[in-house]
C-alpha positions as a Markdown table, in Angstrom:
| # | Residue | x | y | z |
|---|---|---|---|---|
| 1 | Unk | 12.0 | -4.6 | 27.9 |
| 2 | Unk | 14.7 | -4.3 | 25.5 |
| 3 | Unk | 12.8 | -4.7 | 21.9 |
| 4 | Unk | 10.0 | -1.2 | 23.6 |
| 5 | Unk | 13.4 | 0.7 | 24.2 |
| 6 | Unk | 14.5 | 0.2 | 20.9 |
| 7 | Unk | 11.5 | 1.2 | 19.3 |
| 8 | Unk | 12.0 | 4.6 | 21.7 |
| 9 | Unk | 15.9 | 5.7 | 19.3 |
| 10 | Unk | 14.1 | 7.1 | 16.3 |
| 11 | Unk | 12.1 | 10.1 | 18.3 |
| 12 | Unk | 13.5 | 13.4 | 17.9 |
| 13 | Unk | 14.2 | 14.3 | 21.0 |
| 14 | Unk | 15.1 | 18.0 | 20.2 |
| 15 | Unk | 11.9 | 18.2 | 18.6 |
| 16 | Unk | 10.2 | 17.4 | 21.9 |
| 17 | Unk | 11.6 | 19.7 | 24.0 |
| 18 | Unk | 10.8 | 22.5 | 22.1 |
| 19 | Unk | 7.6 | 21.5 | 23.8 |
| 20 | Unk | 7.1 | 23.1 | 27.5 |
| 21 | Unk | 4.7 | 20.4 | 28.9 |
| 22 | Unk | 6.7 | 17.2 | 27.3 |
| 23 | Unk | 9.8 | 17.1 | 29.3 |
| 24 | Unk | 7.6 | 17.1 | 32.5 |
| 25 | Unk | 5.5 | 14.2 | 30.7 |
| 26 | Unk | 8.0 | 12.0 | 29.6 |
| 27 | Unk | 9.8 | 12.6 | 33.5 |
| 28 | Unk | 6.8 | 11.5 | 35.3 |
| 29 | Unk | 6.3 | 8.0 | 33.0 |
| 30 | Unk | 7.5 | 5.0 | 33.8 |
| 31 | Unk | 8.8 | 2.5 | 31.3 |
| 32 | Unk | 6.7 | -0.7 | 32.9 |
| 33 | Unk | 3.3 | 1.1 | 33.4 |
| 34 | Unk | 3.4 | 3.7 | 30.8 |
| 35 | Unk | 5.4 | 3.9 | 27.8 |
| 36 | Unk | 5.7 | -0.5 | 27.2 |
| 37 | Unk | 1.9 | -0.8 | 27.2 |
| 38 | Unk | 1.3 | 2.0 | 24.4 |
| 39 | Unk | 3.8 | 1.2 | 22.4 |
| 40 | Unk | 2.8 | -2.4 | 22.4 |
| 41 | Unk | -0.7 | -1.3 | 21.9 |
| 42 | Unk | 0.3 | 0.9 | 18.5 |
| 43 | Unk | 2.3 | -2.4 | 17.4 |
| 44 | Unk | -0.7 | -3.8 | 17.6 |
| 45 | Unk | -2.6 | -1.7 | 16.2 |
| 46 | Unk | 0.0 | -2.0 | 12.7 |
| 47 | Unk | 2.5 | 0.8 | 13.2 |
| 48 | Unk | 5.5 | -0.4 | 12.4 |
| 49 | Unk | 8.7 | -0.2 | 14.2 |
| 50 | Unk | 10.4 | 2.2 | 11.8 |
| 51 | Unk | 7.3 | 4.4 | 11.7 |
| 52 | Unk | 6.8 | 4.5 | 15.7 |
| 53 | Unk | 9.4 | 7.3 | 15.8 |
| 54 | Unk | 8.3 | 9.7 | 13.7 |
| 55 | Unk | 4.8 | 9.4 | 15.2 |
| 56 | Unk | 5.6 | 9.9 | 18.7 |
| 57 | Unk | 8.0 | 12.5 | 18.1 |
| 58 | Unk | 4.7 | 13.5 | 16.9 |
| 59 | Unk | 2.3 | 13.0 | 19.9 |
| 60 | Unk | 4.3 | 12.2 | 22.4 |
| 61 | Unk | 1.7 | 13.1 | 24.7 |
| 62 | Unk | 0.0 | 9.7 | 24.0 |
| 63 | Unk | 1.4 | 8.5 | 26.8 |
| 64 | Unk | -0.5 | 10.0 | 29.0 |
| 65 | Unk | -3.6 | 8.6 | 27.7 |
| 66 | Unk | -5.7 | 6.1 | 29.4 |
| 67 | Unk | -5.0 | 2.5 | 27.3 |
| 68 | Unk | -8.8 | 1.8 | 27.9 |
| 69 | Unk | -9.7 | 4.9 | 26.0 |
| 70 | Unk | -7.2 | 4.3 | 23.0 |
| 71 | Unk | -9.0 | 0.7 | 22.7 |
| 72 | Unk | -12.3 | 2.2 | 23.1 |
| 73 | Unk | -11.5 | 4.8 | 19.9 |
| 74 | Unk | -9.9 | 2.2 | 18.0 |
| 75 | Unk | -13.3 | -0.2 | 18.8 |
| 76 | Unk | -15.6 | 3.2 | 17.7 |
| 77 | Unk | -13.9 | 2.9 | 14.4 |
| 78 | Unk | -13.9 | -0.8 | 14.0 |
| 79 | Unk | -17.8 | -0.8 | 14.8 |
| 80 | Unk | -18.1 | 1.8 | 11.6 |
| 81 | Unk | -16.7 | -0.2 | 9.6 |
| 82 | Unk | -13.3 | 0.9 | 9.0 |
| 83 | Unk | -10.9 | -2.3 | 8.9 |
| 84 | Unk | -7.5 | -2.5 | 10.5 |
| 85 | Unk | -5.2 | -1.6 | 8.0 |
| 86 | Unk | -7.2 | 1.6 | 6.9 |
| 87 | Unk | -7.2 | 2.1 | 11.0 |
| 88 | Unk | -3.5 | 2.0 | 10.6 |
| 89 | Unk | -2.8 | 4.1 | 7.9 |
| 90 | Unk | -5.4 | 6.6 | 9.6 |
| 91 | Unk | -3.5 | 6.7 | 12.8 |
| 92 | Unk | -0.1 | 6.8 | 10.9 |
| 93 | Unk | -1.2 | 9.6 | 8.7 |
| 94 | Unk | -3.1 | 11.9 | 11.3 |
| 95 | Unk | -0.8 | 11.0 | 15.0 |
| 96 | Unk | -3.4 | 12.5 | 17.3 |
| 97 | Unk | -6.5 | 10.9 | 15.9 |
| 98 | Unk | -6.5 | 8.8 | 19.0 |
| 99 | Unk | -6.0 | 11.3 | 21.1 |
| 100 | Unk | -9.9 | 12.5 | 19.9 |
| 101 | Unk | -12.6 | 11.2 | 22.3 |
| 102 | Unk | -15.3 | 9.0 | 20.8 |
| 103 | Unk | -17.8 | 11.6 | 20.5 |
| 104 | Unk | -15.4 | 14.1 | 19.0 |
| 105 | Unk | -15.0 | 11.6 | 15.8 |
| 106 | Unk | -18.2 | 10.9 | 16.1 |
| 107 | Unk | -19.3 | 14.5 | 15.8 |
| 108 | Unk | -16.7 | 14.8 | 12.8 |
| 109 | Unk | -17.8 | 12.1 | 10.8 |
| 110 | Unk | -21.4 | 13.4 | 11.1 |
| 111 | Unk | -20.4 | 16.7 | 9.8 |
| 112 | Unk | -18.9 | 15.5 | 6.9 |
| 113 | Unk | -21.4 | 13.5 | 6.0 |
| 114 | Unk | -24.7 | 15.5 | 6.2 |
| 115 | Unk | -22.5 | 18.6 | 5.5 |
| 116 | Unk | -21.6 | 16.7 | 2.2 |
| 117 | Unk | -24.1 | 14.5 | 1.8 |
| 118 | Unk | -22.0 | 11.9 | 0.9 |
| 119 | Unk | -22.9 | 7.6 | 1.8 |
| 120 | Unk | -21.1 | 5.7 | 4.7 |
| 121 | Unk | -18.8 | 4.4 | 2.3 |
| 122 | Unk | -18.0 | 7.4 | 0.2 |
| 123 | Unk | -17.6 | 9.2 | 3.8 |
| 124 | Unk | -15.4 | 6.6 | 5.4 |
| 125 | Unk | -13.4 | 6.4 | 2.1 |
| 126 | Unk | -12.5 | 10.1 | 2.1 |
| 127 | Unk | -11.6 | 10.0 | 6.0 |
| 128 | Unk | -9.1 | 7.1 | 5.5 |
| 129 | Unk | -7.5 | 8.9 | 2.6 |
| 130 | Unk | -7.3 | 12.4 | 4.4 |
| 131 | Unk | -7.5 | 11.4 | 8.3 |
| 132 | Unk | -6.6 | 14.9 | 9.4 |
| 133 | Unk | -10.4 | 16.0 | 8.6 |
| 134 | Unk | -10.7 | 14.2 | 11.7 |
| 135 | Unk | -8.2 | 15.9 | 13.6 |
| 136 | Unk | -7.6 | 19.9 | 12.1 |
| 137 | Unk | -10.0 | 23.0 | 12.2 |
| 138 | Unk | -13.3 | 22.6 | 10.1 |
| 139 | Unk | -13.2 | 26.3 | 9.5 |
| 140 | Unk | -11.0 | 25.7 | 6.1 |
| 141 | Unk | -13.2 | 23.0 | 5.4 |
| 142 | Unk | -16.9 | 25.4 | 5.4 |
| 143 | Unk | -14.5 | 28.4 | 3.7 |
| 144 | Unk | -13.7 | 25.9 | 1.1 |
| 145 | Unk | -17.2 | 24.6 | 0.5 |
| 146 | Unk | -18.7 | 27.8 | 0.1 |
| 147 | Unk | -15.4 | 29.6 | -2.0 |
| 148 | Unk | -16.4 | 26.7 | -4.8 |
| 149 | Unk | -20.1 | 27.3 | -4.4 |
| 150 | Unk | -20.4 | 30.8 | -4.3 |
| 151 | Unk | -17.6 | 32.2 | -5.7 |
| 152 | Unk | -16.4 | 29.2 | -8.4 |
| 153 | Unk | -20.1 | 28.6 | -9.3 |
| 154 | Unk | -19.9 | 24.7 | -8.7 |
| 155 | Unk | -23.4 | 22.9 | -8.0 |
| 156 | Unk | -23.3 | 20.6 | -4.7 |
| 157 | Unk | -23.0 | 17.6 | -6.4 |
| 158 | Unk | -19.5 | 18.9 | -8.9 |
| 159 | Unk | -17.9 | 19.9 | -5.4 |
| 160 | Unk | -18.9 | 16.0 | -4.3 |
| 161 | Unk | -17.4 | 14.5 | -7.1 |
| 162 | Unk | -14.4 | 16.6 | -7.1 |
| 163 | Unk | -13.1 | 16.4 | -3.5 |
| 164 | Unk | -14.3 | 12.7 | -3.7 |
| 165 | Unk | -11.6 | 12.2 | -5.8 |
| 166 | Unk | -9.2 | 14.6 | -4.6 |
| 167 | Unk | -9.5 | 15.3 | -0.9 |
| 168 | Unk | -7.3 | 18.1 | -0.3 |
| 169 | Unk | -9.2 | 19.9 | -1.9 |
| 170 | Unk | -11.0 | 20.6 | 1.2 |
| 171 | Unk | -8.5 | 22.2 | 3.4 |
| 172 | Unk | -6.5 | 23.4 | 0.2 |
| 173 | Unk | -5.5 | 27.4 | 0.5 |
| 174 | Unk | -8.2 | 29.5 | -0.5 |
| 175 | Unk | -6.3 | 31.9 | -3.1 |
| 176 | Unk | -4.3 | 28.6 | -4.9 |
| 177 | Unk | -7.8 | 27.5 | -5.2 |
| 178 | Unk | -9.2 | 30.7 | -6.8 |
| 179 | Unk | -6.0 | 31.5 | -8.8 |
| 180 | Unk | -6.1 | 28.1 | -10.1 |
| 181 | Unk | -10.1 | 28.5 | -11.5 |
| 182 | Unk | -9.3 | 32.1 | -12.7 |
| 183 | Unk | -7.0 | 31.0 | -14.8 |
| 184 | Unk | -8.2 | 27.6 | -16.0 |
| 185 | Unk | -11.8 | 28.9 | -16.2 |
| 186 | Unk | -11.3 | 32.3 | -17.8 |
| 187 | Unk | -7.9 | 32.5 | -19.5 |
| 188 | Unk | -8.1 | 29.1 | -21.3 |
| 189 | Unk | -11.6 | 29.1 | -21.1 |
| 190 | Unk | -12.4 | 25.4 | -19.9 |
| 191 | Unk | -16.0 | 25.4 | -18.7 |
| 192 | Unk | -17.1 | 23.7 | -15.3 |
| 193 | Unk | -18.1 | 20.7 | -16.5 |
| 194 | Unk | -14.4 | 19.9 | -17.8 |
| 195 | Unk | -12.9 | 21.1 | -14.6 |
| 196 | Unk | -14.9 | 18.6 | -12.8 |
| 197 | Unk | -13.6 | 15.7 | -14.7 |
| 198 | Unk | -10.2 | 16.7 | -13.9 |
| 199 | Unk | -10.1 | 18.1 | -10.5 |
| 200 | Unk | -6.3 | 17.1 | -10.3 |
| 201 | Unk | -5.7 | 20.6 | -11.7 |
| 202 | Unk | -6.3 | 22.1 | -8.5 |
| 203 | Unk | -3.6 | 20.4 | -7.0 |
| 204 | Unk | -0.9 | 21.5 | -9.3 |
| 205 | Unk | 1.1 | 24.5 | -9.6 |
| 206 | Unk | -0.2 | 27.4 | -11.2 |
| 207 | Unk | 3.1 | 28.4 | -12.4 |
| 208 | Unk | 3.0 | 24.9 | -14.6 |
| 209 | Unk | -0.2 | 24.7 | -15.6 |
| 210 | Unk | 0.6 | 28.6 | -17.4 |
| 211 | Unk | 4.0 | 27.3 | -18.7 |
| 212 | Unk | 2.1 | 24.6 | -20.8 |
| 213 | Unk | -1.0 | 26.9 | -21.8 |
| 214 | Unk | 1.5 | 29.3 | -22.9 |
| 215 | Unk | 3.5 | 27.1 | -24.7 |
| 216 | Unk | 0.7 | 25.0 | -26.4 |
| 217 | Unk | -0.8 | 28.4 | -27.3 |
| 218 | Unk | 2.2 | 29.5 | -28.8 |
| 219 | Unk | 2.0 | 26.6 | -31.1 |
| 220 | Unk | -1.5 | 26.3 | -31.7 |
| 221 | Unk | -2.4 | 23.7 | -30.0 |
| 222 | Unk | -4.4 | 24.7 | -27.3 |
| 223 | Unk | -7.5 | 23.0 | -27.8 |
| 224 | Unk | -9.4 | 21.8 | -24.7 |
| 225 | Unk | -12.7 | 20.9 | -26.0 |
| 226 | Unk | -13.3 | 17.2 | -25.9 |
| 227 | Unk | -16.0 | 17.7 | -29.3 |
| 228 | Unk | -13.4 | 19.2 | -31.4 |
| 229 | Unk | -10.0 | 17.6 | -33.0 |
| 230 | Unk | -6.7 | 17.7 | -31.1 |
| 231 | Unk | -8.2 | 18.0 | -27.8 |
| 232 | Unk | -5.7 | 18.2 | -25.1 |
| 233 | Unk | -7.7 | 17.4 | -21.5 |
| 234 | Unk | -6.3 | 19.0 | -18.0 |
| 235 | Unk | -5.4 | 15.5 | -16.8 |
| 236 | Unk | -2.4 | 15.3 | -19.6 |
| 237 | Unk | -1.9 | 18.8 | -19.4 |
| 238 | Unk | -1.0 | 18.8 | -16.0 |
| 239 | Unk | 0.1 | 15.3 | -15.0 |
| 240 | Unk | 2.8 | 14.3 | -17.9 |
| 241 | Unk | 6.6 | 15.1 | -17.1 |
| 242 | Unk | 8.3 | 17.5 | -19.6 |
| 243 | Unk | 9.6 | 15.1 | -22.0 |
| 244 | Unk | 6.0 | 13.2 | -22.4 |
| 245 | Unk | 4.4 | 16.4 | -22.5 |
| 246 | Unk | 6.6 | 17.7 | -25.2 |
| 247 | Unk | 6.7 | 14.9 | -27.8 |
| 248 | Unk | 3.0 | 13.7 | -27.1 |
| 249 | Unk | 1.1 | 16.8 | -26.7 |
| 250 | Unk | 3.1 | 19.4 | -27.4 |
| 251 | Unk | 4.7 | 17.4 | -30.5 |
| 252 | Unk | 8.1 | 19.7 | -29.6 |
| 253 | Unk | 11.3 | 19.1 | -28.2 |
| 254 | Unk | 12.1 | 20.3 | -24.5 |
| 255 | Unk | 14.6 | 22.4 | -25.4 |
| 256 | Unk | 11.8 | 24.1 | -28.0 |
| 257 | Unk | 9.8 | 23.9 | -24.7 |
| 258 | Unk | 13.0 | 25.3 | -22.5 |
| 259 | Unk | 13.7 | 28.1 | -24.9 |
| 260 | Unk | 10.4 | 29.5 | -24.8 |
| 261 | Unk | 10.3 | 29.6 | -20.9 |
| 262 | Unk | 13.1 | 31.9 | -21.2 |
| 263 | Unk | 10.8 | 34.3 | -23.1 |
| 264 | Unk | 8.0 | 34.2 | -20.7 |
C-alpha cells in the first residue's frame, strides 16, 4: 500500500477543496477499493508517478468512476487505432478524457471528422496532438471554422491544411485570430496562399509580428513575395529569436533593432 500513498503527496490539496463536491468524494473512498485500483490502473495505462499529481489534482473525481468503464474507454480508443503511448499522452494532456463515456468520444470524433473532412489518420493525429477537442465546448471550434471561412475568406481545404498543422487554431480566440489576418493580410499585404504555408503566424504575438514588420520596413526589407529577391517568409519572420532575426534577416544589430522599438 505504501508505493499508491506515495503517488497520492504531489496533489494539491488546496486546490481541491476549493471544490464543494471533492472533500465529500475523497471522505467517502477507501484506499483498498477505491483510490489503489485507479491509480494502479493510470500507471498502467503510462502516467508516470511524477505526473499522477498534477492530474488528479486535476480530476480528482476519477475516483468515483467505475474501473470497468475507464477500461472500456481506454479499449474504444485502442480499437481506433490509437496506440498506448499516444493514449498516454492523450489522457495526460486532457485529465478528464476518461471521464467521457464511449459514445461521447465517439460522437466527438465523428464531428471532427465529417465536420472537417479529414481521414482516420489525419483525424486521430490532430486528437492526440490537441486531446481537449475531445473534452471542451465545440462552440469555439464551429465559431472558428466559420470566422476563417466567412470572414478570413479561406476555402475548406486552406482551413484543413492549416489547423492540420497547427491545431490550436481551432479553439484559438476569435479577435487574436482576426487581428492577426488584418494585419498580416492587409497591412503587409501577404495574400492567402502565403498565409497558408505558414499558419504558425497565428500563433504568435501580434505585438511581434508588428515589431519586425515595422522594423524590416523601416529598412527596406520587407519583401514577402516568394517570386521576387530578398524574400523574407512568415515562418522566419515570426519564429527566429532577436539576435537571428537581426543579423540574418534583418542584417542589423539588436541594439539598431532595440533603438527603434523605442520609437514605435
Amino acid at each position: 500500500m505504501q508505493p499508491c500513498l506515495e503517488l497520492l503527496q504531489g496533489v494539491d490539496l488546496a486546490k481541491i477543496e476549493k471544490h464543494r463536491d471533492a472533500a465529500n468524494l475523497l471522505l467517502r473512498l477507501e484506499f483498498e477499493k477505491d483510490i489503489k485500483q485507479i491509480l494502479l490502473f493510470l500507471k498502467d495505462l503510462g502516467i508516470e508517478d511524477n505526473q499522477l499529481g498534477t492530474f488528479l489534482t486535476k480530476n480528482y473525481a476519477i475516483f468515483s468512476e467505475d474501473l470497468e468503464n475507464l477500461k472500456t474507454r481506454v479499449a474504444y480508443l485502442q480499437s481506433k487505432n490509437f496506440g498506448k503511448a499516444d493514449i498516454a499522452q492523450m489522457v495526460r494532456n486532457a485529465p478528464f478524457l476518461l471521464s467521457f463515456s464511449v459514445e461521447r468520444l465517439d460522437n466527438r470524433l465523428g464531428f471532427f471528422q465529417k465536420e472537417l473532412e479529414l481521414s482516420v489518420k489525419k483525424t486521430r493525429d490532430l486528437v492526440v496532438r490537441l486531446p481537449r477537442l475531445l473534452t471542451g465546448s465545440l462552440e469555439p471550434v464551429k465559431e472558428n471554422m466559420k470566422v476563417y471561412r466567412l470572414e478570413l475568406g479561406f476555402k475548406h481545404n486552406e482551413i484543413q491544411h492549416m489547423i492540420t498543422k497547427i491545431p490550436k487554431m481551432l479553439t484559438a480566440n476569435k479577435r487574436k485570430l482576426t487581428e492577426t489576418f488584418d494585419y498580416v493580410h492587409n497591412v503587409m499585404n501577404i495574400p492567402h496562399h502565403i498565409i497558408v504555408r505558414f499558419p504558425q503566424v497565428f500563433n504568435t504575438r501580434l505585438f511581434k509580428v508588428k515589431e519586425r514588420h515595422l522594423f524590416l520596413t523601416y529598412l527596406g526589407r520587407a519583401q514577402y513575395d516568394p517570386a521576387k529577391p530578398n524574400y523574407i517568409s512568415l515562418d522566419k519572420l515570426v519564429s527566429m529569436p532577436d539576435e537571428i532575426f537581426c543579423e540574418k534577416i534583418a542584417k542589423a544589430s539588436v541594439r539598431d533593432f532595440e533603438k527603434f522599438l523605442k520609437t514605435l
